[in-house]
C-alpha positions in Angstrom: -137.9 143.0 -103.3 -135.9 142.3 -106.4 -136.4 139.3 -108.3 -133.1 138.2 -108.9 -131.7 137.6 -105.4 -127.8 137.9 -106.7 -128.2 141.0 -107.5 -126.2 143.7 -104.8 -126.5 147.5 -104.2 -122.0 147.1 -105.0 -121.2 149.1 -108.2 -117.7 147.8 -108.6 -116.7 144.8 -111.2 -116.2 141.4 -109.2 -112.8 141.5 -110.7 -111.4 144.5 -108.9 -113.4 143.2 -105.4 -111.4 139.7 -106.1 -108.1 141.8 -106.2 -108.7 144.2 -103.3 -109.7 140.9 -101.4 -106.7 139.0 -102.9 -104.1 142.2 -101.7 -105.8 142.4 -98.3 -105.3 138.1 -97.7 -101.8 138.7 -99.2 -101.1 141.6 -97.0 -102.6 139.7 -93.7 -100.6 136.6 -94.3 -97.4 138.4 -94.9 -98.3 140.6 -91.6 -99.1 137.2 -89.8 -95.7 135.6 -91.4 -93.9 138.6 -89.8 -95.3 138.0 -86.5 -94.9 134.3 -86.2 -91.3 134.5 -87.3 -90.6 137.7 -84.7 -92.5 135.7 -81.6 -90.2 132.9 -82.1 -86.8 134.7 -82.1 -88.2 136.4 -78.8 -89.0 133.1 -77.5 -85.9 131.3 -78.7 -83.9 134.5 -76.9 -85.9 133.3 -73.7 -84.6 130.4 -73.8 -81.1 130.8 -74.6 -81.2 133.4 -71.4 -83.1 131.2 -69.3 -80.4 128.3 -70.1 -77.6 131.2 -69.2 -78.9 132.1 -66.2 -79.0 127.9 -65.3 -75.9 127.4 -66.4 -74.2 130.6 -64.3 -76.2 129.8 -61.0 -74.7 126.8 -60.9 -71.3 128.1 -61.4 -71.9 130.4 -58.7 -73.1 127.2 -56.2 -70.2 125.6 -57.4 -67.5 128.1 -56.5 -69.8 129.4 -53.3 -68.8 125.4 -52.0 -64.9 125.0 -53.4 -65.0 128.6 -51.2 -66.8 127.7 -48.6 -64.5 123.9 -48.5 -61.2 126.1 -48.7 -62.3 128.1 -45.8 -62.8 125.1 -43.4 -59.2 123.8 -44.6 -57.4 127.0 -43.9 -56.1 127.3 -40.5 -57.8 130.3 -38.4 -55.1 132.2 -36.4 -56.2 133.2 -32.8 -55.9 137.1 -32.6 -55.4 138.3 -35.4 -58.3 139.5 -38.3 -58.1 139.3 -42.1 -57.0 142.1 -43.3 -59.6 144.7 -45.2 -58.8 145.9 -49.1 -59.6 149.1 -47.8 
């Protein structure tokens, strides 16, 4: 057992450790920066659909009732049928 228990079996300088250690935090952040700012344009895109798709199923309910309303005020003619756009 050595005496001097700060010694290592690591050959390199502390100085070019601290650097490599330095790039690799500087390399995670930037990765992890990347990522954050990508997961919230995703989720702000969810939302902005989700808020589309709302806003057009009511539109659809809307127009599904002012059709249904201008059915039951249109007069039905005994005998004869709608004609098909066939």
């Amino acid at each position: 057992m050595p005496e001097d228990s700060k010694t290592t079996d690591c050959k390199s300088p502390v100085s070019k450790l601290a650097k490599l250690y330095r790039k690799g935090r500087d390399n995670w952040k930037a990765k992890y920066k990347e990522a954050k700012y990508r997961a919230k344009l995703l989720a702000d895109k969810v939302k902005y659909w989700k808020n589309k798709a709302a806003e057009l199923e009511r539109r659809v309910e809307k127009l599904e009732r002012e059709l249904s309303e201008s059915e039951k005020r249109t007069p039905k003619v005994p005998g004869k049928q709608p004609k098909n756009s066939k």
